[in-house]
C-alpha distance (Angstrom), angle and dihedral (degrees) to the residues before:
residue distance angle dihedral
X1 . . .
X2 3.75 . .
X3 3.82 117.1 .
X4 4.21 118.5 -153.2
X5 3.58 111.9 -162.2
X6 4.10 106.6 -164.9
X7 3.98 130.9 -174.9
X8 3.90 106.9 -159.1
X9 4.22 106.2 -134.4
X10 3.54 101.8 -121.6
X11 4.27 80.8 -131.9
X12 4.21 93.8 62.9
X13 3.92 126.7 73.9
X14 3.43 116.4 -122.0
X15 3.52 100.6 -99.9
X16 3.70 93.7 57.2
X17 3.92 86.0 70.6
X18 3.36 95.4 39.4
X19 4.18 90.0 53.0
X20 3.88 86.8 49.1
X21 3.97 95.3 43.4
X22 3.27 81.6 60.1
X23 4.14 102.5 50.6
X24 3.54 85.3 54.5
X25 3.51 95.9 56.7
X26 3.78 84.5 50.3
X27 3.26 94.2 56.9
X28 4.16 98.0 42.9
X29 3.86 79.6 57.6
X30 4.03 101.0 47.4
X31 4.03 84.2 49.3
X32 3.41 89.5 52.3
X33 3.61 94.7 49.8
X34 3.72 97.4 48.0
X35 3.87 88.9 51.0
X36 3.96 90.7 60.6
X37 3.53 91.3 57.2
X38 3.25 107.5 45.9
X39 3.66 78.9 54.0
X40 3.63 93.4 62.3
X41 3.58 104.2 91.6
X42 3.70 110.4 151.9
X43 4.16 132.5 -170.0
X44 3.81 118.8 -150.6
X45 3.92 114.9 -170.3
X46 3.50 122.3 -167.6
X47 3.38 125.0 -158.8
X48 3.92 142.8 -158.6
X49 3.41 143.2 149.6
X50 4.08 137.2 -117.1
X51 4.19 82.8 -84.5
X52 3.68 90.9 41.0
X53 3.44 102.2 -115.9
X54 3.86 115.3 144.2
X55 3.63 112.7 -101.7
X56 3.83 118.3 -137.6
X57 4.00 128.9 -166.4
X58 3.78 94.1 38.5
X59 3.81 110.7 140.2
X60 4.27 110.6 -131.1
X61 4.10 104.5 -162.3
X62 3.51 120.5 177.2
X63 4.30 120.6 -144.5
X64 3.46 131.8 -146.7
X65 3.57 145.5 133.9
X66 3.77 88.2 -122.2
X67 3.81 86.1 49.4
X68 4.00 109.2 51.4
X69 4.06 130.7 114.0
X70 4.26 90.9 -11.8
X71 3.71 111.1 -165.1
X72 3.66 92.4 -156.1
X73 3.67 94.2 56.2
X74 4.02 120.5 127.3
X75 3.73 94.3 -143.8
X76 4.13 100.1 80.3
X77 3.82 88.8 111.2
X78 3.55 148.7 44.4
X79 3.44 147.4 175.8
X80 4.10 127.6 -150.4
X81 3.78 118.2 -170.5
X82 3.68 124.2 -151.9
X83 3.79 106.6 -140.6
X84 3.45 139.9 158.6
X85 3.93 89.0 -1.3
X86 3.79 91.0 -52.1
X87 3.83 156.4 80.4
X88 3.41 118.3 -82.5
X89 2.88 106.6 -144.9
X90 3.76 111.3 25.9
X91 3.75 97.8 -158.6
X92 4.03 121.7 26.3
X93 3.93 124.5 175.8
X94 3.77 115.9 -148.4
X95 3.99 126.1 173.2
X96 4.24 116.7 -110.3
X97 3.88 104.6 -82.6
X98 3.56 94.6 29.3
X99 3.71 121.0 114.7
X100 4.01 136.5 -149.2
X101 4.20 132.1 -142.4
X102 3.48 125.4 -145.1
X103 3.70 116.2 -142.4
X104 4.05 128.6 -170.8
X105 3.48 115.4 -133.4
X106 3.82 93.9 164.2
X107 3.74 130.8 84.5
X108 3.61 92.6 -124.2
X109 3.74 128.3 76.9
X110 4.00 113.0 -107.7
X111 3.57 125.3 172.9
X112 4.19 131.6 -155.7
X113 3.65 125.9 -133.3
X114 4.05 128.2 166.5
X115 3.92 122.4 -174.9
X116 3.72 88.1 179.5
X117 4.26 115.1 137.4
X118 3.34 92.0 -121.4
X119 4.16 96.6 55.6
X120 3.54 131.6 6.5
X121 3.89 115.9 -158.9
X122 3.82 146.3 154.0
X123 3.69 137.4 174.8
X124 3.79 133.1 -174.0
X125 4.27 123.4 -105.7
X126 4.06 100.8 -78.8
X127 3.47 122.3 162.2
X128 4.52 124.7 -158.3
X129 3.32 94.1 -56.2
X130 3.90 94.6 70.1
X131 3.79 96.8 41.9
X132 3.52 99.9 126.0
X133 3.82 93.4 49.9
X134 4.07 99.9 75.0
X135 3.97 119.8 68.3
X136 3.53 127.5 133.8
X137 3.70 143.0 -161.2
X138 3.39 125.9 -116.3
X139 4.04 108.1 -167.8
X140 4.74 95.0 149.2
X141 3.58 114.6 72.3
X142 3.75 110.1 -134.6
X143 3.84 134.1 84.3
X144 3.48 130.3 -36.2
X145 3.95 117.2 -151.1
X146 3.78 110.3 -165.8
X147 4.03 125.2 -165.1
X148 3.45 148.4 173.4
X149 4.07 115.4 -138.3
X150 4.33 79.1 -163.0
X151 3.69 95.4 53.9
X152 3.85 114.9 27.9
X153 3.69 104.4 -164.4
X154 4.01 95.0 52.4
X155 3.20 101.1 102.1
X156 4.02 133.7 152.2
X157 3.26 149.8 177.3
X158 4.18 140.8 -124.5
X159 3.39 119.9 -165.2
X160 3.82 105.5 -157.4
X161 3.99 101.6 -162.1
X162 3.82 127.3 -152.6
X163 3.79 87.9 -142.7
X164 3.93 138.3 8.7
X165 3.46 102.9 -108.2
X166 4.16 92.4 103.4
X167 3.50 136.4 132.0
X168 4.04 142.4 173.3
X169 3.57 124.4 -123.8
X170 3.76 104.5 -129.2
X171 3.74 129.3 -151.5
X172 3.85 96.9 -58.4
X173 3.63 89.5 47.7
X174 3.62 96.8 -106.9
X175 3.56 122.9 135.0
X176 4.14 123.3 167.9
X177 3.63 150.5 177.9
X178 3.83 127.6 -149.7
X179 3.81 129.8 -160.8
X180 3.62 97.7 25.8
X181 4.02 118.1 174.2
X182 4.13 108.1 -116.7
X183 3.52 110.3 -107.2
X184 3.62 148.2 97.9
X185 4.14 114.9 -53.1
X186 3.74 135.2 -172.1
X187 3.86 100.1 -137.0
X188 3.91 109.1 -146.9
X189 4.65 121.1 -178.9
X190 3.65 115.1 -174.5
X191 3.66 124.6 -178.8
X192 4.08 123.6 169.0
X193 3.50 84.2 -113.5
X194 3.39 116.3 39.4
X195 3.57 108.0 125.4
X196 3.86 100.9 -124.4
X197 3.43 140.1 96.4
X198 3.88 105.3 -69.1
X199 3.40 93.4 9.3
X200 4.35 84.3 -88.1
X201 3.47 143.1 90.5
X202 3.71 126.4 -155.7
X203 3.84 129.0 -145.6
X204 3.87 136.2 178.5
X205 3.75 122.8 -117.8
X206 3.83 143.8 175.2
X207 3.54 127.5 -147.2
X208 3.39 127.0 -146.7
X209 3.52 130.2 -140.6
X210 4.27 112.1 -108.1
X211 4.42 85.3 0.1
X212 3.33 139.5 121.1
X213 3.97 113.2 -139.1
X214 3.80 108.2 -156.6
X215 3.37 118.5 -164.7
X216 3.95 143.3 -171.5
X217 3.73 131.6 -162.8
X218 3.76 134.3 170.5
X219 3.45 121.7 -149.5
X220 3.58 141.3 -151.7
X221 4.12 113.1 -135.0
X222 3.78 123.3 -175.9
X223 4.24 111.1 -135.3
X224 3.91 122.5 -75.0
X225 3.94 104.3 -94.4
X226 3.81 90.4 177.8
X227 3.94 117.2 144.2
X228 3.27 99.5 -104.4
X229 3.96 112.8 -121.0
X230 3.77 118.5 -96.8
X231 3.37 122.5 -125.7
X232 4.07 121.8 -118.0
X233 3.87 129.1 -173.6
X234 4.20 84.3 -171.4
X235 3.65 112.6 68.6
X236 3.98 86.9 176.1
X237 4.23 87.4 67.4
X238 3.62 122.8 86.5
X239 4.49 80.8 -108.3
């Protein structure tokens, strides 16, 4: 909050200061304006593979020095279902020291394991009733592979993010991020199968004050060699 201090001229009326109190405030107000949008940088990525087909569940981060380990960040927690006999969602983003549950919404027992480098975990078979029991810390950033030694082809993944500035393509293979600060950014895209070392690329980028910087990539991916789900006529058995 903004506070005026004014000394009425003994040589002005009253509503001569009251008419310029109120310019002022005008002005206080326009500035403030014009600082929100030239805050308003935004980065659209677009992305497609060698066929051109749009490429969903790609993680977009953005790096800078400005923009590591943010305290203020919205991505600390995060919640993936188990429904149907698989992750929901496939791909989550959460910030480094962050952590993720594991809910059951089936009526089967399922059970979570990850020998990924970047977090080691495994819980017991537990069905609903012992939702709130399984969370777990996520302090590296790197990639998360999730399982299920019940159900082979669940699998998901957790993108553990050195900063917050991430976002998910979605099913037209666009993924953005609004309100960016200006500055220079280390633009990294990982997908589980993007055929590349680390499953990511990395690109430099500039943004702009007040701008919009669209981008496009293509990218390679390697063939889906998922287990393929098995089928089950008894949704009260563990398949």
């Amino acid at each position: 909050m903004t506070t005026i201090n004014m000394t009425l001229a003994n040589d002005k009326p009253l509503a001569f200061h009251v008419k310029l109190q109120k310019l002022v405030l005008l002005a206080i107000a326009s500035a403030a304006l014009c600082a929100q949008l030239v805050s308003a940088q935004e980065v659209v990525l677009r992305l497609v593979d060698s066929d051109g087909e749009a490429v969903s569940g790609a993680v977009m981060e953005l790096l800078s020095e400005s923009a590591v380990a943010s305290a203020s960040t919205g991505m600390l927690e995060a919640q993936i279902d188990q429904l149907d006999k698989e992750f929901v969602p496939t791909v989550t983003t959460i910030v480094a020291g962050g952590s993720a549950s594991f809910p059951n919404s089936d009526d089967i027992l399922h059970h979570v394991y990850s020998f990924s480098q970047a977090k080691t975990f495994d819980t017991p078979l537990y069905g609903s009733d012992a939702n709130s029991q399984y969370r777990e810390m996520f302090d590296v950033p790197g990639v998360v592979e999730i399982g299920c030694n019940i159900h082979d082809w669940m699998l998901a993944y957790i993108y553990v993010g050195e900063s917050d500035l991430m976002a998910i393509s979605n099913d037209v293979g666009v993924a953005s991020l609004a309100n960016i600060p200006p500055g220079q950014y280390r633009l990294r895209v990982w997908h589980s199968r993007l055929d590349a070392p680390n499953n990511s690329v990395e690109i430099d980028i500039v943004i702009e004050a007040g701008r919009t910087e669209e981008l496009d990539l293509t990218l390679e991916l390697a063939r889906d060699r998922r287990v393929r789900r098995a089928p089950s006529a008894n949704r009260k058995r563990y398949r």
